[in-house]
N, C-alpha and C positions, 0 to 999 in steps of 0.2 A: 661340727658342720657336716663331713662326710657320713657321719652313722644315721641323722636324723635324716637327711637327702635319702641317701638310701631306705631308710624305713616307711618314708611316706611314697617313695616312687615304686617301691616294693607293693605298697598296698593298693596301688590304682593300677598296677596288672605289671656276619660280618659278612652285609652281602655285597659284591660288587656292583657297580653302578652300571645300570644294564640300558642297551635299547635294542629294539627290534630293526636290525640291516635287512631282512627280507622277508617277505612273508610266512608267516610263520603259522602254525597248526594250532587249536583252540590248546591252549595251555601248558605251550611250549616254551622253555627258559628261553631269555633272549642272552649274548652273550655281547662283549664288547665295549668300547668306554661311550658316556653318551655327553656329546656336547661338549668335548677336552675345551677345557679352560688354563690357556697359558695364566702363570701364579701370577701376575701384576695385571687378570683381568677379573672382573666382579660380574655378578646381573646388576646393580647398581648402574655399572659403566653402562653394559649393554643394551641396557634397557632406557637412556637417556635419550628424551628426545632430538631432534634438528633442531635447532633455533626457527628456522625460516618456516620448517613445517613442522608442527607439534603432534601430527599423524606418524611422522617417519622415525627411523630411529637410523642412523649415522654411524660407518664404520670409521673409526681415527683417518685411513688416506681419503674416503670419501667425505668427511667433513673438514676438512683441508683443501679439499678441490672447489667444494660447495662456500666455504669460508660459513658453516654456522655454528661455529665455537666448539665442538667436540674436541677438537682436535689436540687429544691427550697426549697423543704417541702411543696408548695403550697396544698391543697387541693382539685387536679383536677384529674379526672379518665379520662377523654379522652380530646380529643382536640375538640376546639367550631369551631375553622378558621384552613383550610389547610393553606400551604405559596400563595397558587395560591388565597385562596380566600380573604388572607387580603391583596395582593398585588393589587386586584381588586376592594377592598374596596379605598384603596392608591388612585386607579387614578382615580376615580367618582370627580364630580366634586365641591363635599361637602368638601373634604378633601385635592385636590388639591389647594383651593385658602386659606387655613391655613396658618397663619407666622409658623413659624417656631418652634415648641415645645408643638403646640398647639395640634398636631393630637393624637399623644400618651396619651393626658390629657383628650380629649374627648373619645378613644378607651378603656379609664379606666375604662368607664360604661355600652360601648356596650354590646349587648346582640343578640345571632342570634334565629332567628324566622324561621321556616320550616311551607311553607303551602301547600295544594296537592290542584289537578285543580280543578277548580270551588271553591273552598274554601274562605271566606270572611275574608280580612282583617280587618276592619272598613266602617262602613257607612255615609253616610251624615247625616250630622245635631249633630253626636255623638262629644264629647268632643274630641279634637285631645293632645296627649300629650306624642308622638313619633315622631320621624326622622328617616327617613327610606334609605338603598339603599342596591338594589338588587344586591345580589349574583352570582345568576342563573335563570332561569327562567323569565317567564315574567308576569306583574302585568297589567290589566288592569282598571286605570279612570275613571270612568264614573259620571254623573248627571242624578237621575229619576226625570222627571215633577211630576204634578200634576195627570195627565193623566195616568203615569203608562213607558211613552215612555222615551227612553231613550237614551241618547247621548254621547257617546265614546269623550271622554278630551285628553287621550292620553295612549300611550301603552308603560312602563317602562322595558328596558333593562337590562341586566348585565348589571354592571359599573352606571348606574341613580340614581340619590336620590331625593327624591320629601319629603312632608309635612313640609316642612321648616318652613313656611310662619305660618299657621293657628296654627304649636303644637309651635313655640316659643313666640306667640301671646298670647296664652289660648283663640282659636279660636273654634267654631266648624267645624270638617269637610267639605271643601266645594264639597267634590265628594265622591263617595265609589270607594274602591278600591275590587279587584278580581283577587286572581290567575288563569292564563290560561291552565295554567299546573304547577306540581311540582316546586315548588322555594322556594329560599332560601333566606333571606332576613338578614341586620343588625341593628339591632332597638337602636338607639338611645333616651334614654327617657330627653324629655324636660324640666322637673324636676331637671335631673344633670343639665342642659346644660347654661338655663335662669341664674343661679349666675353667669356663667363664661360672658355671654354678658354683665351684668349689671357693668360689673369692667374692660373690657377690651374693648373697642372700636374697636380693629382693627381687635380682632375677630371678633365682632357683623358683621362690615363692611365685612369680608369676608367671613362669611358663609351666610349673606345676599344675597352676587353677585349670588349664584343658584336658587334663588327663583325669584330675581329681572330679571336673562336673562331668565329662561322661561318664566314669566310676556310678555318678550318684544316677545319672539317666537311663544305665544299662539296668541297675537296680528297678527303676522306675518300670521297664520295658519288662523284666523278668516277674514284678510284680501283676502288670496288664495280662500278660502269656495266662501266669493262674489265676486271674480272679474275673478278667474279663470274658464277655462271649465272646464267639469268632462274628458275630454281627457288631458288639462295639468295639473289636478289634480293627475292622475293617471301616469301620464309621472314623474312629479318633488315627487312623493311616490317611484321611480325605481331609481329615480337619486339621493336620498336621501341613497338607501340601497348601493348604489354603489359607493361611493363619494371617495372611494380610487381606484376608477378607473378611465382610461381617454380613453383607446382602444376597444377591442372588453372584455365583463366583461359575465361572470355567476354568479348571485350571488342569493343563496337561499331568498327567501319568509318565512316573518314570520310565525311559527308556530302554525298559528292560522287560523280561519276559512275565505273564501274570504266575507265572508257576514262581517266578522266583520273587513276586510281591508276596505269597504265599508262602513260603518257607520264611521268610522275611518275619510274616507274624506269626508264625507258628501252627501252621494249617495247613492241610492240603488243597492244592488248587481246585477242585470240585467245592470245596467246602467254600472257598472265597468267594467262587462264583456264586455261591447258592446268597451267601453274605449281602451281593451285590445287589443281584436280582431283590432282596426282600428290603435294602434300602430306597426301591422304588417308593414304596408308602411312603417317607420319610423325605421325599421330595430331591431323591436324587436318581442321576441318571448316568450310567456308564456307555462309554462306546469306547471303541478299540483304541482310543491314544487317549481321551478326555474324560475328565467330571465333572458334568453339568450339576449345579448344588442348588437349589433353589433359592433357598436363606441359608445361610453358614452362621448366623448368630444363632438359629433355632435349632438347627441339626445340635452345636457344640450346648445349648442346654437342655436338650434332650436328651444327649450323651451324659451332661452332668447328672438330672435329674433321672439315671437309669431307665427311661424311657424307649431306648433304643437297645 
């Protein structure tokens, strides 16, 4: 059981649990515990609604005073998970491919992590020995060379969860990670997590499938880099943001800088912009936060049909 674990987690690629106590400088370690969790309290507890109001969420003395059923004894003063944000932990894709009774038994040791922009999660080369998926906000990937340069792996959403691979491995980190802005994150430490693999198989096998399809996507992206232009580079990054549309679409641009949508595909930011500009034939329109798309069924088979 422990050699094939390892083989397959090996092939899809110990830091303290940090928050930001004060403002802090673009890519400054934060230091300190975040969100101490006395041992007989969960984000499960925390994150339970009021009975009376299904908006709030209820400290054990204040749902005893309020009489709406919380009132565990636990020892939590406030709530770690709104219902939105562990309902958003629910459909990441760490959690979604769980049997059945597993996901509560891993949210037992959760823990959430707050980090402000430019703030470093972990670095390359560092012990990895967390599981991670974002709240809010966005996390950026990256790999420094030798050189100093540096190359954007990928840009993590609400709903994503990434370090699967390296912290249930006892790998070192293969990227650094970096908030873009204020996020919220939920740390899962690999420590709980590695006993529950080593006895049940079909867990191992299903929190694997997330490390294993980015595996196969980062291929997919590595493939677009060489084979595609920096014009259907920049076309299938619009049809990507747009994929629940098929007609005329607006759909906001990440919030982050266009230099770092550029590195992101592989191109320098003059080159993107020239990308952009020449997607105007093609019935689209950029401005400084939006993409106006005319038709997004015609763009994505124009895209198919090399057209674009």
């Amino acid at each position: 059981m422990k050699s094939w674990l390892k083989l397959i987690l090996t092939a899809s690629s110990r830091t303290p649990l940090r928050i930001r106590s004060r403002v802090l400088s673009r890519g400054q370690r934060a230091t300190g515990p975040v969100h101490p969790v006395p041992s007989r309290c969960t984000v499960l507890d925390r994150a339970r609604p009021c009975r009376r109001d299904a908006t709030k969420t209820c400290s054990p003395e204040g749902a005893r005073r309020r009489n709406c059923g919380l009132g565990s004894g636990l020892p939590c003063a406030q709530p770690l998970l709104s219902p939105v944000e562990l309902e958003t932990a629910r459909r990441s894709a760490l959690l979604t491919s769980l049997p059945e009774g597993a996901e509560d038994m891993l949210l037992m040791g959760a823990r959430v992590q707050d980090l402000g922009a430019g703030q470093i999660l972990f670095l390359q080369e560092e012990p990895a020995d967390a599981l991670f998926i974002v709240l809010g906000g966005w996390i950026k990937l990256y790999r420094t060379a030798a050189n100093g340069s540096e190359a954007v792996i990928d840009i993590m959403s609400e709903g994503r969860s990434f370090g699967e691979a390296a912290a249930l491995c006892s790998q070192p980190w293969p990227v650094s990670a970096e908030a873009l802005d204020s996020a919220r994150l939920l740390r899962l430490d690999a420590g709980l997590v590695r006993p529950l693999l080593q006895t049940d198989p079909l867990l191992a096998m299903s929190m694997l499938a997330p490390a294993l399809l980015r595996l196969e996507q980062f291929i997919l992206h590595i493939e677009e880099l060489k084979a595609l232009s920096s014009l259907q580079r920049a076309a299938e990054f619009l049809l990507a943001l747009s994929a629940n549309c098929d007609g005329r679409c607006s759909v906001a641009l990440p919030p982050y800088s266009k230099a770092l949508i550029a590195r992101q595909l592989g191109m320098k930011p003059e080159t993107l912009s020239r990308a952009f500009a020449r997607l105007r034939d093609h019935g689209v329109q950029i401005d400084a936060t939006t993409a106006h798309i005319e038709d997004v069924a015609r763009l994505r088979d124009m895209v198919a049909e090399g057209q674009v």
